[in-house]
C-alpha positions as CSV (number, residue, x, y, z in Angstrom):
1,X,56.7,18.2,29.9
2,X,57.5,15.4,27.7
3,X,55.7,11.8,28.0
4,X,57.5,8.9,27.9
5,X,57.0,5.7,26.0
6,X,58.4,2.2,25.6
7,X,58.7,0.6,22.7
8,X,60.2,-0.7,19.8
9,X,60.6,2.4,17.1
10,X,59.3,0.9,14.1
11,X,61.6,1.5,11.1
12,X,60.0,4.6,9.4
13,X,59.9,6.3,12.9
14,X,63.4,5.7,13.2
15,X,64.2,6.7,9.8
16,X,62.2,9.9,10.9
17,X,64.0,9.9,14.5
18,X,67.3,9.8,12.7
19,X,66.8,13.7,11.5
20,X,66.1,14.7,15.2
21,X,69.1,12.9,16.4
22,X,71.2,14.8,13.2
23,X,70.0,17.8,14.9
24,X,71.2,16.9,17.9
25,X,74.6,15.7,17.2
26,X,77.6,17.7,16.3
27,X,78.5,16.7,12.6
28,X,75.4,15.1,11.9
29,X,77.5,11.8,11.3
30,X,73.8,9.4,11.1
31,X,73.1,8.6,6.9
32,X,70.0,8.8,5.7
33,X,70.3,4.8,4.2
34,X,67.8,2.3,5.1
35,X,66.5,1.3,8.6
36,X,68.9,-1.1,10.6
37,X,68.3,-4.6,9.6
38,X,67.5,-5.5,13.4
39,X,65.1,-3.9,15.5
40,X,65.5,-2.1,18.6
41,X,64.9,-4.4,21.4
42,X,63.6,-1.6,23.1
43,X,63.3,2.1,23.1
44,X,62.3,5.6,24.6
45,X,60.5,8.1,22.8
46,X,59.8,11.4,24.6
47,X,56.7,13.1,23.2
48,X,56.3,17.3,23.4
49,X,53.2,18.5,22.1
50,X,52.8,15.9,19.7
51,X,56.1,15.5,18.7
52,X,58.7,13.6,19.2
53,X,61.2,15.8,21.0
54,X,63.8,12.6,22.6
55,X,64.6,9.1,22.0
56,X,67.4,6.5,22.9
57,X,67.3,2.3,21.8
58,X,69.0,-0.7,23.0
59,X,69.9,-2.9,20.4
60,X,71.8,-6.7,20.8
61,X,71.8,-10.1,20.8
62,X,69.3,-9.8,23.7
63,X,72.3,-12.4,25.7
64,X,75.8,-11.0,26.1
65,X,75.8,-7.7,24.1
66,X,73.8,-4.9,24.2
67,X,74.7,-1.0,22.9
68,X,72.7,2.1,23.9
69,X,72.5,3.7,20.6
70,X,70.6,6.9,19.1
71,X,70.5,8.6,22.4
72,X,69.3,11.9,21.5
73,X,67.1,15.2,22.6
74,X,66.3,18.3,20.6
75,X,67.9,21.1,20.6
76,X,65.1,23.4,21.9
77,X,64.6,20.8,24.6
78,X,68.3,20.2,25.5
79,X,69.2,21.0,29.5
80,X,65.4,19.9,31.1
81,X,66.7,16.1,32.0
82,X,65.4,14.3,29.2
83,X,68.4,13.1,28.4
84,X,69.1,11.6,32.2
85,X,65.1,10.7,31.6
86,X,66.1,8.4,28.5
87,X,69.2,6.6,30.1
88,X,67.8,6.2,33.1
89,X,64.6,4.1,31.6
90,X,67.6,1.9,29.6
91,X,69.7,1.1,31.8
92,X,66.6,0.7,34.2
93,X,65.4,-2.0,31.1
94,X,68.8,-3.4,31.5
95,X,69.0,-4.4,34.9
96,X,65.5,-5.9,34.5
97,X,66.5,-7.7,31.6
98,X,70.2,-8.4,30.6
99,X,72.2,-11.2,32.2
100,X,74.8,-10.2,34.9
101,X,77.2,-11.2,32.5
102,X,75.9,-8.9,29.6
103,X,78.1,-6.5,28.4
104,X,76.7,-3.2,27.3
105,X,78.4,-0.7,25.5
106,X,78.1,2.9,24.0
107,X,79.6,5.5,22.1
108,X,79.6,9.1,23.8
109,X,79.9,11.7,21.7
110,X,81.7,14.6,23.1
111,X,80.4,16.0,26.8
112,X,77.7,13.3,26.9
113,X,80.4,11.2,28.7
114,X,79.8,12.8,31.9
115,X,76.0,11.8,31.8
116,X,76.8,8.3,30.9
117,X,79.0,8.4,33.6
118,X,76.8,9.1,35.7
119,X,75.2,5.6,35.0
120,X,78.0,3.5,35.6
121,X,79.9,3.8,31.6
122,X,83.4,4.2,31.7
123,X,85.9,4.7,29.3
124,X,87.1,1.8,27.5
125,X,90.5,3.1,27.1
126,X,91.2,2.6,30.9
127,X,90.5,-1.0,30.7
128,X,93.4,-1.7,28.1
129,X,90.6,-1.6,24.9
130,X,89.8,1.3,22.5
131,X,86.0,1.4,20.5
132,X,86.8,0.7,16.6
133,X,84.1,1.6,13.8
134,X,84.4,1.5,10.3
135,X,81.7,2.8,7.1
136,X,80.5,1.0,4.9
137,X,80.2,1.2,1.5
138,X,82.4,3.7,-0.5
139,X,82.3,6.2,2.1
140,X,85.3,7.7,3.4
141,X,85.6,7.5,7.4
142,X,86.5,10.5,9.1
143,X,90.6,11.1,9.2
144,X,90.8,9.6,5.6
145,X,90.2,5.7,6.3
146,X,89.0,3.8,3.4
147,X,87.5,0.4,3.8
148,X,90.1,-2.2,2.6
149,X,88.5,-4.3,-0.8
């Protein structure tokens, strides 16, 4: 099931790759604005049939800072392992590639905590420091945030 490839998503692909990953996240919080202004430094794209089913990037400064982002599997093909599949090949990419010193981060949305556990991620709240975002633009952040002028 599923073959695995490494590389970096070009930016239609991910634009394309952000409607599976809406699919696959609660709230479908990715926009449908342009392609990130940096590409992936490298990435996983599962393939099913044809299609592409999984996916998961690792984005940074390719020196201290690295963040798993878009980590995501279908819905039809949820509970087979490709999501253990995906992390595993990044963080494998990681140990290869990152520093010692790197620090790599991620956001886990709801029970996906327990598989990035799994790979060493704790929470960031133990450690004395709490993840911050904020939205760009004139959108309005979940709980009512605006962004200050």
């Amino acid at each position: 099931m599923g073959q695995r490839r490494h590389h970096r998503p070009s930016c239609r692909r991910s634009s394309r790759l952000r409607c599976l990953r809406r699919l696959a996240t609660p709230g479908g919080r990715t926009a449908d604005g342009p392609a990130p202004a940096r590409p992936a430094r490298y990435g996983v794209l599962v393939h099913h049939e044809g299609q592409p089913i999984g996916m998961g990037r690792i984005i940074g400064d390719g020196g201290t800072a690295f963040q798993i982002v878009d980590i995501c599997v279908h819905p039809e093909h949820q509970g087979r392992g490709l999501g253990r599949r995906i992390m595993a090949a990044l963080t494998d990419e990681l140990e290869r590639r990152a520093p010692a010193t790197a620090y790599v981060s991620l956001i886990a949305d709801g029970p996906a905590r327990h598989l990035y556990e799994k790979f060493g991620f704790a929470d960031t709240a133990t450690h004395d420091s709490i993840g911050m975002y904020r939205v760009t633009g004139n959108a309005v952040a979940p709980g009512g945030a605006q962004p200050k002028p």
